[in-house]
C-alpha positions in Angstrom: 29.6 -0.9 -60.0 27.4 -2.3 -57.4 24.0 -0.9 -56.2 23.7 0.0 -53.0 21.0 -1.4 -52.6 22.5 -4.6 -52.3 24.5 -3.7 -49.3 23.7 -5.0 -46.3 24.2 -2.3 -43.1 25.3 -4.0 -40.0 24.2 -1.9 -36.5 25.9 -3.6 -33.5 24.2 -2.1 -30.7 25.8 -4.1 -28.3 29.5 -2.7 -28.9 31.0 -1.9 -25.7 32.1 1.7 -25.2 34.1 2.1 -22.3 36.4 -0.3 -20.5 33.9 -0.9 -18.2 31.1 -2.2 -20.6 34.4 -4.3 -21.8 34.4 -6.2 -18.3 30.9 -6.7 -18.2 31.0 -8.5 -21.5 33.6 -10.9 -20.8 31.8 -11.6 -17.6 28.8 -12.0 -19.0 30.4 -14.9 -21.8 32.5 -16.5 -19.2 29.1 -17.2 -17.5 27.5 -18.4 -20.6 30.6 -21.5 -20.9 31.7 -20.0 -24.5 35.3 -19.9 -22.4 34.6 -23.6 -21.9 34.0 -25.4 -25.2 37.5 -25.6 -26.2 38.5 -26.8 -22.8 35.5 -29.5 -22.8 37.0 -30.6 -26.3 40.7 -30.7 -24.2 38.9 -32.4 -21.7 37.8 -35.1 -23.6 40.5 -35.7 -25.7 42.7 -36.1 -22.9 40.3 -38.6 -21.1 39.9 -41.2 -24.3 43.7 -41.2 -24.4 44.5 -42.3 -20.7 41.2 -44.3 -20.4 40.3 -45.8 -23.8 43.6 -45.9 -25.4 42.3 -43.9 -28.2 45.9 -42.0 -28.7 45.6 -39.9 -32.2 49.4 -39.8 -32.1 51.6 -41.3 -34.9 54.5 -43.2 -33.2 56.6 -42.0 -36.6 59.7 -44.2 -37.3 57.9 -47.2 -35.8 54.1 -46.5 -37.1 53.9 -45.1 -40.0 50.6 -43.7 -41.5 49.1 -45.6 -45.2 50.0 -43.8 -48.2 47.8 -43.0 -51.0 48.2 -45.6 -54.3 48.7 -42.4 -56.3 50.9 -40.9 -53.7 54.3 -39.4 -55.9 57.3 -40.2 -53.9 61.0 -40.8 -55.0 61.6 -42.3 -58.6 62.3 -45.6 -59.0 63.8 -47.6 -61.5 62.7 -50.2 -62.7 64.3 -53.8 -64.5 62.6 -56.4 -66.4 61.5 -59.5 -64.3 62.6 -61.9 -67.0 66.5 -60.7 -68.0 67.5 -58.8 -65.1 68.1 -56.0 -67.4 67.5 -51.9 -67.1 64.0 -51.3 -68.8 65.2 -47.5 -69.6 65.8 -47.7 -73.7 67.5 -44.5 -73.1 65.0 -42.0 -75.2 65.4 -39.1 -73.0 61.8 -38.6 -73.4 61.3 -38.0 -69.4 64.5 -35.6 -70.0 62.7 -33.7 -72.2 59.5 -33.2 -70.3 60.8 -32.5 -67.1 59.9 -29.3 -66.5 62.5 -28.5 -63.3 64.9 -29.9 -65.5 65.9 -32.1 -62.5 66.9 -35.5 -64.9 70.0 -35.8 -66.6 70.8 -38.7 -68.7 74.1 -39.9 -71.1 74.0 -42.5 -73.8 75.5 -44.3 -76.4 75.1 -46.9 -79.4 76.9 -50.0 -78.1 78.4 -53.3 -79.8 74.3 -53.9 -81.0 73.8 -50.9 -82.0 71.3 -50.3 -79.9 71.2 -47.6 -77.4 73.1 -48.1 -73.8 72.3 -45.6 -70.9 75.9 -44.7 -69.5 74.6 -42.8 -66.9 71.2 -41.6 -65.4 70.6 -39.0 -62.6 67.9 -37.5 -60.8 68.0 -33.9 -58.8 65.9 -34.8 -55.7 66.5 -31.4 -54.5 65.2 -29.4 -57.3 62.5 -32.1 -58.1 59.1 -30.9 -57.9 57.6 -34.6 -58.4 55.0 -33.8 -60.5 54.7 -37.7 -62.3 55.2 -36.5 -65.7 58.5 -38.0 -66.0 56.6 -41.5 -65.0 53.2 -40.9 -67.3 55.7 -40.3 -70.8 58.1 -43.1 -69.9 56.8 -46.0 -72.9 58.6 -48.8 -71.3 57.6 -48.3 -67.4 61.3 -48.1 -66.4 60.9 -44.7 -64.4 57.8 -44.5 -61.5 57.6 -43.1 -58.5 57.8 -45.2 -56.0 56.3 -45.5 -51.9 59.6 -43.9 -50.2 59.7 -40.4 -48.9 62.3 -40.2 -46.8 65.0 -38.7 -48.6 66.5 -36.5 -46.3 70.3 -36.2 -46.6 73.3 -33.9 -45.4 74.9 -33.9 -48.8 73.7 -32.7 -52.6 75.8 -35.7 -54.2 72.8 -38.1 -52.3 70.2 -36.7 -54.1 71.5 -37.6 -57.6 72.6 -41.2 -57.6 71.0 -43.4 -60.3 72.1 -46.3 -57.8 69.8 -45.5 -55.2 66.9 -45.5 -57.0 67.2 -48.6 -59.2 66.1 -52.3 -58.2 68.7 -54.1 -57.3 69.1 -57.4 -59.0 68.6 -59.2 -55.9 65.7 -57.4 -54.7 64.1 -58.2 -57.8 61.5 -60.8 -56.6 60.0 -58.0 -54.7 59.5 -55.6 -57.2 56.3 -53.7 -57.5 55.0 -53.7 -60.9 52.8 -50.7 -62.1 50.0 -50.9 -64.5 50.5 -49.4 -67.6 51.9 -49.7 -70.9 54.8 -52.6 -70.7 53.6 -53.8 -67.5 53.3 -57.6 -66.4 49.5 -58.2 -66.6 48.4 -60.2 -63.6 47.0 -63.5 -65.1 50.7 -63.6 -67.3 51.2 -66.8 -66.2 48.2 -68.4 -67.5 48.8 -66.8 -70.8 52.3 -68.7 -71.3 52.1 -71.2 -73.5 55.3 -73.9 -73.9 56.7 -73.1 -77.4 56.0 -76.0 -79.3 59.5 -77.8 -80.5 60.9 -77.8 -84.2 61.9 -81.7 -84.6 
């Protein structure tokens, strides 16, 4: 329990008591400009917009503001530069760690015997995009990527594993993310010409 000695009484002697006391106090602050200030601030707002061009609006489907490098936006993924092929080596660890369970994925063995993703979908809607999906992934084939526009009419749009992977064509302008299976940038000066057998 607290002391009471630690309390703190407040007398406001000032409190008006009748309606008339009432007017006289919001005379008496009109007079003083405390009705003002927010106007000023209006005031001069509106002045460096016509005057100095200074406009604080966001013109939004032609301007659009910077996003964060860490910002978590819809997935993407991703393929390898050098073989065109899907990086995901279907482990269904970023199934597993979902925690909206918003990622469904089907495989199979194939001819190889190695693992084929048949197919690979994402719930937008129940997404929560928390990135864990992204951090678990140990070949760098799922990250989120810089698009957060994914408004649709339709559930169906928010599941397509289409959407969100890189298109082989597109593939020269694919971002590549720092982590484990990553392109390092000074790759090219690490290639070496493989020395011939004869």
């Amino acid at each position: 329990m607290m002391n009471e000695k630690n309390y703190k009484i407040v007398v406001e002697d000032d409190y008006p008591k009748s309606n008339w006391d009432i007017f006289k106090q919001i005379i008496k602050r009109s007079l003083k400009g405390e009705l003002l200030v927010g106007l000023k601030i209006t005031i001069g707002i509106f002045y460096r917009t016509l005057f100095k061009n200074e406009s604080a609006t966001v013109h939004y489907p032609k301007e659009k503001l910077p996003l964060s490098p860490r910002y978590r936006a819809v997935h993407k993924l991703l393929r390898l530069l050098e073989s065109e092929n899907e990086r995901c080596i279907g482990c269904g660890l970023c199934e597993k760690i979902c925690i909206s369970k918003c990622i469904k994925m089907d495989t199979r063995i194939d001819e190889n015997s190695r693992k084929e993703v048949l197919e690979y979908t994402i719930n937008m809607g129940r997404c929560i995009f928390c990135g864990y999906c992204a951090e678990v992934c140990p070949e760098l084939a799922i990250v989120h990527g810089q698009r957060y526009e994914n408004a649709s009419e339709q559930r169906a749009h928010f599941t397509l594993k289409e959407d969100i992977l890189t298109p082989k064509n597109s593939l020269k302008w694919q971002i590549e993310y720092d982590g484990f299976g990553s392109v390092s940038k000074d790759a090219d000066k690490k290639i070496k010409k493989t020395p011939l057998s004869y």
